[in-house]
C-alpha positions as CSV (number, residue, x, y, z in Angstrom):
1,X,-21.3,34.3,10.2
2,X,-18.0,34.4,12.4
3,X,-15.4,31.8,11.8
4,X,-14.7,29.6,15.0
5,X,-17.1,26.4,14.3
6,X,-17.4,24.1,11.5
7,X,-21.0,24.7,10.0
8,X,-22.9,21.5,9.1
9,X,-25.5,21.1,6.8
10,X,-26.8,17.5,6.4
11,X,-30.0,16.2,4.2
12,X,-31.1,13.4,1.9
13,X,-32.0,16.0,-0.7
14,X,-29.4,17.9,-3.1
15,X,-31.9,20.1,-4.0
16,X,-32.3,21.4,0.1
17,X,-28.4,21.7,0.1
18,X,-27.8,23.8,-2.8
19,X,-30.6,26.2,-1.8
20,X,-29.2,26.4,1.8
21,X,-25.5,27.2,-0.3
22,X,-27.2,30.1,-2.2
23,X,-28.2,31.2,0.9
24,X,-24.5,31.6,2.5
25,X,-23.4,32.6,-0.8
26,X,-26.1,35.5,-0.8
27,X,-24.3,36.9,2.6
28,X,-21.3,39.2,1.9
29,X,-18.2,38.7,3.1
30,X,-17.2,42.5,3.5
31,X,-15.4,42.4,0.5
32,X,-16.7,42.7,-3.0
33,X,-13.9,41.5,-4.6
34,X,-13.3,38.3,-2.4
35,X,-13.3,35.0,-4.1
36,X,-15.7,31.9,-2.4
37,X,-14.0,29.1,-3.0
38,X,-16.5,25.7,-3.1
39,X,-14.9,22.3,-2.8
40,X,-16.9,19.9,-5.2
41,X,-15.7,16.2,-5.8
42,X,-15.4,15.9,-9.2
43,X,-15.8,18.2,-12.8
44,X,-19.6,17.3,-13.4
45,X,-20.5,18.3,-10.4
46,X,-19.0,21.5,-10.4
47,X,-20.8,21.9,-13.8
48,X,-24.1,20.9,-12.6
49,X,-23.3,23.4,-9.3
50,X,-22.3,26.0,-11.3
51,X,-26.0,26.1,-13.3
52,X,-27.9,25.5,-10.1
53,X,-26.2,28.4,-8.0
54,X,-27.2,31.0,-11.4
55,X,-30.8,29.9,-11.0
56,X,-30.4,30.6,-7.6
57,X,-28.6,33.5,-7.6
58,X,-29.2,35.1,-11.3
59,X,-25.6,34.5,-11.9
60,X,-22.6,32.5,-10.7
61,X,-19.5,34.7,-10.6
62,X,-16.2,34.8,-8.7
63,X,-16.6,31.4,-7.3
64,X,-13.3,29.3,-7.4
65,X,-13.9,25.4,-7.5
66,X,-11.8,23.2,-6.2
67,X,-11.0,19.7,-5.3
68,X,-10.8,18.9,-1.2
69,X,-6.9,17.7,-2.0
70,X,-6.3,21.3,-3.2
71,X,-7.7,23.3,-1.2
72,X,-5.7,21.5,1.9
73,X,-2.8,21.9,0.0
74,X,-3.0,25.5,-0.7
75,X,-4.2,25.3,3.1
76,X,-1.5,24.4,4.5
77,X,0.9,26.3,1.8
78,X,-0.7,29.5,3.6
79,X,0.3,28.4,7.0
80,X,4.0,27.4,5.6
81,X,5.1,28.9,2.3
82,X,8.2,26.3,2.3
83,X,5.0,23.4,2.8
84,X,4.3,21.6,-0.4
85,X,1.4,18.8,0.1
86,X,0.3,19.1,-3.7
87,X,3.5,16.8,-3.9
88,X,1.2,14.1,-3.1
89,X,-1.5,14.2,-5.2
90,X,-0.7,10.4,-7.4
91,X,0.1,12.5,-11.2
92,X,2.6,14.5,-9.9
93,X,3.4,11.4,-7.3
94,X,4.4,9.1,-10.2
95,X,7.9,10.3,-12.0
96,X,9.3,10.2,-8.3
97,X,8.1,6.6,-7.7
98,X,9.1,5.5,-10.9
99,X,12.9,6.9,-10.1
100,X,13.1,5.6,-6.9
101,X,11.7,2.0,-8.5
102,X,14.4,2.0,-10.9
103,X,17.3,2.7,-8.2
104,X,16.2,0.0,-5.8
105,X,14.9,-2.7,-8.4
106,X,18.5,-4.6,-6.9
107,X,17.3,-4.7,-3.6
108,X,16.9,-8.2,-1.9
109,X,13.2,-6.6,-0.7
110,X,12.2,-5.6,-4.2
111,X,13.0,-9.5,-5.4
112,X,9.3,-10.0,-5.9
113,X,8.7,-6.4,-7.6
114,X,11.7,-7.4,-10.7
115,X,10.3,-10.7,-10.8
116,X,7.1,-9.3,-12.1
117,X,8.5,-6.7,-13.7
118,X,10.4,-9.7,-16.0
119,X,7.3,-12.2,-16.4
120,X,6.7,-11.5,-19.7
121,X,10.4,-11.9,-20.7
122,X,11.5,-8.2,-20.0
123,X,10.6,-6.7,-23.3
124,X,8.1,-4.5,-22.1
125,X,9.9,-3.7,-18.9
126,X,10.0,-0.2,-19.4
127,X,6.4,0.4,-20.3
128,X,5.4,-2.1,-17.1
129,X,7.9,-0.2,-15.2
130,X,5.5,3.0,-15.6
131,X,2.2,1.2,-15.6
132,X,3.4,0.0,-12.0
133,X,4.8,3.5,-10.9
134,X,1.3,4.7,-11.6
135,X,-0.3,2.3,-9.5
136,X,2.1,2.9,-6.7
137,X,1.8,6.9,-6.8
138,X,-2.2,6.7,-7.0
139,X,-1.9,4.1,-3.5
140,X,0.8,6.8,-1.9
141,X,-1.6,9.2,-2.6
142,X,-4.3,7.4,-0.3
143,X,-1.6,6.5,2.1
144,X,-0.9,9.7,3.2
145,X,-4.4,10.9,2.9
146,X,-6.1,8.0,4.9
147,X,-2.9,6.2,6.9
148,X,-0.6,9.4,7.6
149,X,-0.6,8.5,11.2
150,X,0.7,4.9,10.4
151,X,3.0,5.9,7.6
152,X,5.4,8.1,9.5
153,X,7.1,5.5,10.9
154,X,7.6,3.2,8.0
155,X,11.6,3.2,7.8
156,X,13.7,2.0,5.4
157,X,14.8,-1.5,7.4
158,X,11.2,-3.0,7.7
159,X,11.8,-5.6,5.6
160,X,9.4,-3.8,3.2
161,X,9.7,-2.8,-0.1
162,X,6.6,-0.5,0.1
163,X,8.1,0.6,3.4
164,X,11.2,1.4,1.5
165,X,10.1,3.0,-1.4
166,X,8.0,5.6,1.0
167,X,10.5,6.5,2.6
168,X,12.9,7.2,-0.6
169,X,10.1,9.1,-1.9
170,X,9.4,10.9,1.6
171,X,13.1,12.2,1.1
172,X,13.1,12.8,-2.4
173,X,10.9,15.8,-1.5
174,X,12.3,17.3,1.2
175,X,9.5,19.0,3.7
176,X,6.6,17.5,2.3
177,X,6.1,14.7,4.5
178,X,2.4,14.4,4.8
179,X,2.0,13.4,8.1
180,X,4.5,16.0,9.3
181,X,2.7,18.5,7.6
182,X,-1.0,17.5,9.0
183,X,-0.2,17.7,12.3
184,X,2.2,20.5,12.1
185,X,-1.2,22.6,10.4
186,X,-3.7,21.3,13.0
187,X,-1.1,21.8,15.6
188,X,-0.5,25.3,14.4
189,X,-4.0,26.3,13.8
190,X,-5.4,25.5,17.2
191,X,-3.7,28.8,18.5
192,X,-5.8,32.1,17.8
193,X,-3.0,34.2,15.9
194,X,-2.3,32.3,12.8
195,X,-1.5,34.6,9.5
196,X,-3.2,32.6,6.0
197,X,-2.3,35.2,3.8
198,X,-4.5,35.5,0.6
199,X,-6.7,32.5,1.6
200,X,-10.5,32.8,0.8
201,X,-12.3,33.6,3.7
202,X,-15.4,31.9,3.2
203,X,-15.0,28.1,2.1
204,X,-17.9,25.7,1.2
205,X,-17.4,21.7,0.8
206,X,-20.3,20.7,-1.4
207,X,-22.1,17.4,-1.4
208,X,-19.7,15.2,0.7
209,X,-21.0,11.8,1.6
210,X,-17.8,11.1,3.5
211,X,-14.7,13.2,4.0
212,X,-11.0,11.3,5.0
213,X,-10.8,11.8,9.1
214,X,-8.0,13.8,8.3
215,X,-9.6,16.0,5.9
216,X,-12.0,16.8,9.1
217,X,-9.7,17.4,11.9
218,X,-7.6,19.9,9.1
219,X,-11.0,21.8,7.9
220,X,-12.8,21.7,11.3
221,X,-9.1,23.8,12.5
222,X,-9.3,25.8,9.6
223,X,-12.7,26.8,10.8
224,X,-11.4,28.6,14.1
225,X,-9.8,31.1,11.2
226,X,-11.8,30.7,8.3
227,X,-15.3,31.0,7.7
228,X,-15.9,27.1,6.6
229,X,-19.5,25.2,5.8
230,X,-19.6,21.6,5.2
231,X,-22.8,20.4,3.0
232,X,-23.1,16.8,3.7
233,X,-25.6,14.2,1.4
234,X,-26.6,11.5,3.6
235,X,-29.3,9.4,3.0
236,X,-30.1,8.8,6.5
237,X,-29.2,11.2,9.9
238,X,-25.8,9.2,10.7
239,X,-25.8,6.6,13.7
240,X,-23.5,3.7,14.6
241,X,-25.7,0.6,13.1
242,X,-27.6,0.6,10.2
243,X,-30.5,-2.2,9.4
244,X,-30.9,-1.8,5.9
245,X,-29.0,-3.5,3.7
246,X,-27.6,-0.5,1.4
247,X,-26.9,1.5,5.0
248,X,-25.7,-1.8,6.4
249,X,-22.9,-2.3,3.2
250,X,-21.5,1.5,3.4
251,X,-21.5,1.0,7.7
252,X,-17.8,1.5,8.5
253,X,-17.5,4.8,6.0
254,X,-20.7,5.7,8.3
255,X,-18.9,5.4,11.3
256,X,-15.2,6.6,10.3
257,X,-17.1,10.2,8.9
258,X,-19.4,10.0,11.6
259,X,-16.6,9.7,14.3
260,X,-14.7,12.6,12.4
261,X,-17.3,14.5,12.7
262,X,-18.2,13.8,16.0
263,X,-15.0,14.5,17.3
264,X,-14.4,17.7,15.5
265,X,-11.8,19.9,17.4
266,X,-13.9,22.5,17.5
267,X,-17.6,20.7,17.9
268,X,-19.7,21.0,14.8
269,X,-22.6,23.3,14.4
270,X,-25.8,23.0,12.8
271,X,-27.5,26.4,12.1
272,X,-30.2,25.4,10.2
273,X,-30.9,22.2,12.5
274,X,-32.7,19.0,10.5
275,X,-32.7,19.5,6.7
276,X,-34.0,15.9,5.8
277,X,-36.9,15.4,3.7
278,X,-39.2,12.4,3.8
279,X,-40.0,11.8,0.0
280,X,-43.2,9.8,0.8
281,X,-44.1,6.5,-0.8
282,X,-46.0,7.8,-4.1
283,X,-43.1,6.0,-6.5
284,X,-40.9,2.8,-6.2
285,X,-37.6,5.6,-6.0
286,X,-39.5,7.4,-3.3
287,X,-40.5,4.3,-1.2
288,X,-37.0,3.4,-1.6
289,X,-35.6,6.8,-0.5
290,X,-37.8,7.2,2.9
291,X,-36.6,3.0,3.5
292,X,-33.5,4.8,3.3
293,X,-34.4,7.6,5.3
294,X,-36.1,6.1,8.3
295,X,-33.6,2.6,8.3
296,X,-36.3,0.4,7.6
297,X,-37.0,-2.6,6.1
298,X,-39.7,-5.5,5.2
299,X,-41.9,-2.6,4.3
300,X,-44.8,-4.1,1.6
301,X,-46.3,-2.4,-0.6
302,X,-48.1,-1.4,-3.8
303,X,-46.9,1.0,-6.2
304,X,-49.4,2.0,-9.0
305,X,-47.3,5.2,-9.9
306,X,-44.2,5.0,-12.4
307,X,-41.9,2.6,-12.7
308,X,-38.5,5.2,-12.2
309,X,-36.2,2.6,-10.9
310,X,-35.5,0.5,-14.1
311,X,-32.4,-2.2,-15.2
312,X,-31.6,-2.3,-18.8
313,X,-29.8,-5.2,-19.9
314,X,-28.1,-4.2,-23.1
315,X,-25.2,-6.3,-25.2
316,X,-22.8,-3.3,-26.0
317,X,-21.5,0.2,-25.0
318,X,-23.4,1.4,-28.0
319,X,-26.5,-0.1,-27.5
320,X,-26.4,1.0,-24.1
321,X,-26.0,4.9,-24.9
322,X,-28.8,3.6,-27.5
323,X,-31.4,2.7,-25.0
324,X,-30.1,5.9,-23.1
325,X,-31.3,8.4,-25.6
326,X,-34.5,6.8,-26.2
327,X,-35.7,6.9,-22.5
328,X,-34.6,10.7,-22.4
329,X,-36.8,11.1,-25.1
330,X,-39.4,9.4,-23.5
331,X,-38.9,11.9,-20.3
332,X,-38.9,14.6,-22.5
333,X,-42.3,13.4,-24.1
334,X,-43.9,13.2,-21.1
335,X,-42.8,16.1,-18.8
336,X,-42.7,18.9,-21.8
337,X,-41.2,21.1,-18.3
338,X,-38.5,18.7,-18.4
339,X,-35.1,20.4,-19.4
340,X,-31.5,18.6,-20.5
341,X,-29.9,20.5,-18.0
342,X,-32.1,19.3,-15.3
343,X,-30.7,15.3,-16.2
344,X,-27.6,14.0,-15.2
345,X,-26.3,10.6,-16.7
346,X,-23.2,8.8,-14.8
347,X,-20.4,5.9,-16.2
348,X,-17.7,4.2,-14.3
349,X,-15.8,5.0,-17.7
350,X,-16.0,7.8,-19.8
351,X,-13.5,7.7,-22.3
352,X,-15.2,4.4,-23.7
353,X,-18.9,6.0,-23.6
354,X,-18.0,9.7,-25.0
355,X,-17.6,8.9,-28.4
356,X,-20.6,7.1,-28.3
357,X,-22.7,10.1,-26.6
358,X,-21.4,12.4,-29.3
359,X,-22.3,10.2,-31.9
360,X,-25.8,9.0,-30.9
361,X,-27.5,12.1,-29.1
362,X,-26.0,13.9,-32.0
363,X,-28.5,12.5,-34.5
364,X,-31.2,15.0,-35.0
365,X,-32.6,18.3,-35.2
366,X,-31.5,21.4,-33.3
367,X,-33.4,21.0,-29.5
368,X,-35.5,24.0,-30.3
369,X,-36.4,22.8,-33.7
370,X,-36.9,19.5,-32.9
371,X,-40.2,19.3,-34.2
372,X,-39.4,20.1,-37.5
373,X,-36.8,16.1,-38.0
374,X,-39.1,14.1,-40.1
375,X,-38.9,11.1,-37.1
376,X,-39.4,14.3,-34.6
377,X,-36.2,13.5,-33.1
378,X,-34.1,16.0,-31.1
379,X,-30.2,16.0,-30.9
380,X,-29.8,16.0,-27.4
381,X,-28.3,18.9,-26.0
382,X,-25.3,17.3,-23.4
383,X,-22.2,18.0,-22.0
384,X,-19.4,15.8,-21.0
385,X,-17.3,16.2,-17.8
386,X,-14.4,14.0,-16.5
387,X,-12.7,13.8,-19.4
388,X,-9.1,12.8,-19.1
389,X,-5.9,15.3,-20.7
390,X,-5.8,12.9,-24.1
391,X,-9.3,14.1,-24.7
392,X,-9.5,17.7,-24.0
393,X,-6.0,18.2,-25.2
394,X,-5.5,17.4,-29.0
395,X,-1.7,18.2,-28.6
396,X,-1.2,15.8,-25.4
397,X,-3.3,12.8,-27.7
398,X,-1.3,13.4,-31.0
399,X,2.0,13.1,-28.6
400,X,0.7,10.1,-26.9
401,X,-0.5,8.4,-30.4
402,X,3.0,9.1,-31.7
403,X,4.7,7.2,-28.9
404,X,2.5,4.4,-29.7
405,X,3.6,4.1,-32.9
406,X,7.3,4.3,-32.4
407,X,8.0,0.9,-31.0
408,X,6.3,-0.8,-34.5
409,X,9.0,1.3,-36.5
């Protein structure tokens, strides 16, 4: 497959999409040695990708994941070695904000900012000062991902102190305006003789269910150079109004990705046409995905299968994990085909619910001598994902922990 089109895959079904990836994976490139890179949206999936594209392909070697953020960066770093977008991203963001904070905290603008810096009487200024420089660098992040266009002419005599703290950040960093930079790359790659350097040549965005418009007009450009496929979850083929209620609640993300997509510079091709899947009606999750599917509602009818949409109302964190582990094992007792790996388990916050996974699925016999635990229960084989620094780096915690304890000394 020639680069000159964004390829678009679309489909209700992960399964349909990861097969179709093995299948562009499977083509070579004309280069042994030449890396794919795959664009995933967070750790867990890239986990979970990483096992599915081995089954699929006996094994899963010299694929380079990556988040959408950094592969634009190192995008657009290719077009301009001087270009440094990465400068955006909110953790490297912060220590910039939190200067510039600090130098205009005497402004008549940032009156309101000081005040509730100083609410609590100014002894904890410092520590709020960060906390807020955090917040700020993680909302400049989104700025110039989703408002570039808007943001490039904020100046410093709005009136504004987010106005003016952009633009004191913006010329902290020297050339990394992001706005600049966007259009400069789309600009730039809309000509035919454009030099990437050591870019991968064949780049797949995995399991999107909506991309910034931005992130579209850059890849779909990056396309007329680069050999790039887009792999799209959708529960339904996109339109402009939706009548059920869970379509109707995510409508203007719809639209926004669907107009992105739409008016992709170059158009958007499908080479393997419709890849949605109507689940049929045989379980209360099936009936639920083909409502989806189809956009309809005020469907009635009776279910005699399993009940595999549940709610469990627990009192704790740890009795949640609890009542976790015992309906895996109920899974497990029922579909002996059933595999650990096959299961994923999601939480808004896992640093609060890891200790309590290692703890609980812990308890148990080895999962292939399972049967051999007097109460015949398995530790759970799992693996967490998502995990901040303070977790996965001893060091980083025991530095952190020591900070803590110096203001009680």
């Amino acid at each position: 497959m020639t680069p000159k089109n964004l390829n678009l895959y679309r489909s209700n079904r992960t399964e349909r999409l990861v097969a179709a990836l093995a299948d562009v994976l499977r083509a070579p490139t004309g280069d042994a040695f030449a890396r794919d890179v795959v664009v995933v949206h967070s750790q867990g999936l890239e986990r979970w990708l990483s096992m599915q594209l081995a089954h699929h392909l006996d094994i899963c070697a010299n694929v380079a994941f990556q988040f959408p953020g950094d592969l634009l960066a190192e995008a657009v770093s290719a077009w301009d070695p001087q270009a440094d977008l990465s400068g955006w991203a909110s953790d490297r963001l912060l220590w910039s904000v939190h200067a510039e904070l600090q130098r205009h905290l005497d402004r008549p603008d940032f009156a309101e900012v000081k005040r509730w810096l100083n609410d609590d009487g100014g002894p904890h200024i410092a520590r709020r000062l960060v906390d807020l420089a955090a917040r700020v660098a993680t909302l400049f992040e989104r700025y110039a991902t989703y408002r570039a266009h808007e943001v490039v002419n904020w100046t410093a005599s709005d009136g504004d102190w987010q106005h003016t703290l952009w633009v004191a950040v913006r010329d902290r960093m020297p050339g990394s305006d992001p706005a600049t930079l966007c259009n400069g790359f789309i600009d730039a790659l809309g000509g035919d003789a454009v030099d990437l350097g050591t870019l991968a040549n064949r780049i797949c965005v995995f399991s999107v269910s909506t991309l910034p418009p931005l992130h579209v007009r850059m890849l779909a450009r990056l396309a007329r150079h680069r050999e790039v496929h887009l792999f799209v979850l959708a529960g339904t083929p996109m339109k402009r109004e939706f009548e059920h209620p869970l379509l109707a609640s995510m409508g203007t993300l719809n639209r926004d990705f669907q107009d992105a997509i739409d008016s992709a510079d170059p158009p958007c091709v499908e080479p393997l046409g419709d890849l949605f899947e109507d689940p049929g009606a045989d379980t209360m999750l099936h009936a639920l995905q083909s409502d989806i599917l189809h956009d309809r509602v005020g469907v009635a009818r009776k279910l005699d299968g399993v009940a595999n949409i549940r709610v469990h109302s627990c009192h704790s964190p740890i009795r949640q994990v609890q009542v976790l582990r015992d309906v895996l094992l109920e899974l497990f007792e029922a579909d002996h085909a059933l595999q650990p790996r096959e299961i994923l388990v999601m939480t808004p916050d896992m640093e609060t619910y890891a200790p309590l996974v290692q703890a609980i699925f812990a308890d148990g016999e080895e999962w292939q001598r399972r049967d051999k635990h007097p109460g015949g229960l398995p530790a759970i084989p799992y693996r967490l994902a998502d995990r901040g620094s303070v977790a996965t780096n001893p060091a980083a915690g025991a530095l952190l922990q020591a900070l803590r304890i110096l203001p009680g000394r």
